[in-house]
N, C-alpha and C positions, 0 to 999 in steps of 0.2 A: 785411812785417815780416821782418828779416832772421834768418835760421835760428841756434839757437844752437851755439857749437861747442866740439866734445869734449863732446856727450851720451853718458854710459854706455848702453850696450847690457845688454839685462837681463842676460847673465852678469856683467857689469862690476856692477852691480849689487847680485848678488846675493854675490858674493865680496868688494862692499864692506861690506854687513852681517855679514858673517861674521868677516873682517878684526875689525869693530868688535864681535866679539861681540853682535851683536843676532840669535842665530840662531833666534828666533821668530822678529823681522820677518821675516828670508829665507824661512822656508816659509811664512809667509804672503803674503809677495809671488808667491812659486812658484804657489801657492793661486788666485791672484788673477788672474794671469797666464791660467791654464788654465782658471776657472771664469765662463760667459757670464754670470754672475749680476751680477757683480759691473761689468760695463761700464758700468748703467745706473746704475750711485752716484757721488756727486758727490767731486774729492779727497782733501775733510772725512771724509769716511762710510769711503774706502777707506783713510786712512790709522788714524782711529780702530780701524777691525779691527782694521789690522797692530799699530798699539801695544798694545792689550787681550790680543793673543797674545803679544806679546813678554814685559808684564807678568806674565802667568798662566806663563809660561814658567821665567822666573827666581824667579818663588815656588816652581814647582815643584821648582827644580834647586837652589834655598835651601833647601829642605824634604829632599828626597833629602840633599844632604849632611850636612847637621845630627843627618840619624837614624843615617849612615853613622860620623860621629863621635860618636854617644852610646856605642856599644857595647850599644845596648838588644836583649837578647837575642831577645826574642819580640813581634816586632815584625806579624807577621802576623797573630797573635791578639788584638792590642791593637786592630787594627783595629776588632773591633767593639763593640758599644756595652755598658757595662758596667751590669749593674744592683743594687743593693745591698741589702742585706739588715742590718736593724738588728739583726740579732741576732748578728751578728759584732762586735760591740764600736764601731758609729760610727754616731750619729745621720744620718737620710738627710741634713737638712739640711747637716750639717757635711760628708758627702759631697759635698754639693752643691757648698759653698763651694771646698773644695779642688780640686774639678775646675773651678773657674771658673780657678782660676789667677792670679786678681789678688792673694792673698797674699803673692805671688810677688815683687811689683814694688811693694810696698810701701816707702814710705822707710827701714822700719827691719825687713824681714822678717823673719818667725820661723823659727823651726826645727821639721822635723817628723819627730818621732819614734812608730816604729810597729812593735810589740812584737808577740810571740804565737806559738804553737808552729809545731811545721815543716808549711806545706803548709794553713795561715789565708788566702794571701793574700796578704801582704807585699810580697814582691818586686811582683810582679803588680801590684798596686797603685801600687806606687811607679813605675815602669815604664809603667805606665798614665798616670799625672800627668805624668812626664816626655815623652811620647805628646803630652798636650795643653800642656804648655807648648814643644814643637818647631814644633805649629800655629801657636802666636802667633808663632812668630820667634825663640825665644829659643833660646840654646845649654847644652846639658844633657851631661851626664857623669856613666856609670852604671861604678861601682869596685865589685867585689866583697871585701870587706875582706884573704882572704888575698893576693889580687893586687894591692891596694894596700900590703903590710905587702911586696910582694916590689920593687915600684918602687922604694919606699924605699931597702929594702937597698942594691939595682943603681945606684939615685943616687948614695949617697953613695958607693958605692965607686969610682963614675965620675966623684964632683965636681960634680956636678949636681943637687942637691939642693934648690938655689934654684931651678933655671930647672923644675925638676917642681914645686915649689911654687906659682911663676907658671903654669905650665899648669891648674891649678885655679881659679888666681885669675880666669883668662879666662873662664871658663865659669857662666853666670848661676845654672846649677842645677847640684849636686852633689850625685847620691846616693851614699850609700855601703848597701853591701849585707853583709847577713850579720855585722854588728859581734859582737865578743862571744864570740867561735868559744872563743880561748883568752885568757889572760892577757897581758896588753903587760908584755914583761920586757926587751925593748931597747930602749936609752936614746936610739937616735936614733929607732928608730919611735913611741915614747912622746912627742917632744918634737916632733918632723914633724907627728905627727897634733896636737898640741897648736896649732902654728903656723897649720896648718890652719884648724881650727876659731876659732881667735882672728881668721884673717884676713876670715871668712867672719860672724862673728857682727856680729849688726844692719846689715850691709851686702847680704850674699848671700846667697838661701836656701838650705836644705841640708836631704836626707830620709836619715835614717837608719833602717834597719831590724837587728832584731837576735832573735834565738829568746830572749835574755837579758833579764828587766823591768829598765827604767827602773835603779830604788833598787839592782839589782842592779853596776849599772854601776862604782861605784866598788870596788869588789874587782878590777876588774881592769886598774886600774894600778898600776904595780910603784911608785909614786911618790906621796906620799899629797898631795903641794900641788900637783903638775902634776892629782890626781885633781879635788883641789878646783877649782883653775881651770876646765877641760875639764868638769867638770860644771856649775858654776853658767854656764858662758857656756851649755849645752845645755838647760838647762830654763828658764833666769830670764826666758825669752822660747821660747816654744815650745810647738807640739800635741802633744800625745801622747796612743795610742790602743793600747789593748792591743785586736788580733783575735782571736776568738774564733770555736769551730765547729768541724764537722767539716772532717779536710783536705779541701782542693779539690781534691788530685791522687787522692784515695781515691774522690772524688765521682767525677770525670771517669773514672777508670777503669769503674766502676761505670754509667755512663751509656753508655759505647763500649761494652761488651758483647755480646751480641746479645740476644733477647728468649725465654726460651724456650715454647717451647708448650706447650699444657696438654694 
C-alpha cells in the first residue's frame, strides 16, 4: 500500500486543533499521545474521549463566560447548595419550582417579584436563581437599580439609549436589584425602565427585587399612566414573595464569631 502524503506530524496536529479552536481535543490528543493506556483502544474509543473533552471543555468556557458577564456578585457563595426555610415567606415547594428554572422558558414567562427588608435574602436569592439558570445555558444580567438609573443617564447623553436597550433585550434573564431605593423623577429613566419592562413582559423573564412591598410600587413614579402601564405589565402575570426573618447578614455574623467558654 502506498504511504500517504503530507501526514501531519503531531505538532502539526496539534496547532491544527488549536487553529480550529478545539483546544480540548488538543490536550487530549496530548493526553493520548503520552499515556500507554490508551494504545490498546480502537480509533472509535480514542476519538470518542478526545470529543467528550472537547465537549465538557466548551460547556465549561460557556459557563465561565456567562457568569463573567452576569456581573453576579457572590458567585463563590452560591456555589453551595442552598436550603430553605418556610418561614421566610415561600413555600419549599414553590422554592422548589423556581430553582428548577423551567418557568424561565416558558412560552409566555412570568415575572418574579421579591420584596422584604434588608438582609431577608433577596439579592441572594435572585443571584442564586440566576446561578442556576447560567447551568442550563442561558444568559443572565444582574443590574443593581442605582447603576441601571446611571446607564440610562450616560446613554442618553451618548445617544445610545436604544443600543442599551438592546443589550437587555439579548439576555434571557434580567435581574434588576434593589428597585425602590428612591422615586423615578426623570422622565427618560421613567420611560427606559418602562421600555424595558414592556420589552421583556410575556416574552422574557425578569426578577426584581426591592426592600419596597409590591402595592407600594406605584408612588414611585413621577407619572401616574406610565405607573399604571409598568405596574399592570409587573403583576398581571407574575410571583411574588415578600421574605421574611431575621437578617442573614446578622445570622452570619453571629455564626462567624468564635465560641466562648464557659
Amino acid at each position: 500500500m502506498a504511504k500517504a502524503k503530507n501526514v501531519m506530524d503531531d505538532d502539526a496536529i496539534i496547532d491544527g486543533l488549536n487553529t480550529l479552536k478545539l483546544r480540548g481535543m488538543a490536550e487530549a490528543y496530548i493526553n493520548q499521545k503520552n499515556n500507554p493506556l490508551f494504545s490498546n483502544m480502537s480509533f472509535r474509543e480514542r476519538f470518542a474521549a478526545m470529543l467528550t473533552v472537547e465537549l465538557e471543555s466548551k460547556s465549561t468556557r460557556r459557563t465561565e463566560r456567562l457568569l463573567k458577564e452576569s456581573r453576579i456578585a457572590n458567585i463563590t457563595a452560591l456555589q453551595e447548595p442552598l436550603y430553605w426555610d418556610e418561614n421566610r415567606g415561600m413555600k419549599e415547594a414553590d422554592f422548589r419550582m423556581l430553582c428548577e428554572c423551567d418557568w424561565m422558558l416558558d412560552d409566555t414567562p412570568p415575572m418574579l417579584l421579591l420584596t422584604g427588608s434588608a438582609g431577608t435574602g433577596k439579592t441572594f436569592f435572585a443571584e442564586y436563581l440566576g446561578l442556576k439558570a447560567i447551568r442550563k445555558g442561558l444568559t443572565v444580567l444582574v443590574c443593581k437599580w442605582p447603576e441601571l438609573v446611571l446607564q440610562i443617564i450616560q446613554a442618553k447623553e451618548a445617544r445610545e439609549l436604544d443600543r442599551l436597550i438592546r443589550t437587555f433585550r439579548t439576555k434571557k434573564l434580567l435581574i434588576i436589584d434593589d428597585f425602590g431605593l428612591q422615586r423615578i423623577t426623570d422622565s427618560v429613566v421613567l420611560h427606559t425602565f418602562q421600555t424595558i419592562v414592556d420589552s421583556r413582559w410575556g416574552q422574557l423573564p425578569m426578577i426584581i427585587t426591592s426592600q419596597c412591598p409590591v402595592d407600594k410600587w406605584y408612588e414611585l413614579f413621577n407619572e401616574a399612566y406610565v405607573a399604571d402601564a409598568v405596574m399592570d405589565r409587573l403583576t398581571a402575570r407574575s410571583y411574588r414573595y415578600e421574605l421574611k426573618g431575621r437578617s442573614m447578614r446578622e445570622k452570619r455574623s453571629l455564626e462567624n464569631q468564635p465560641v466562648k467558654k464557659r
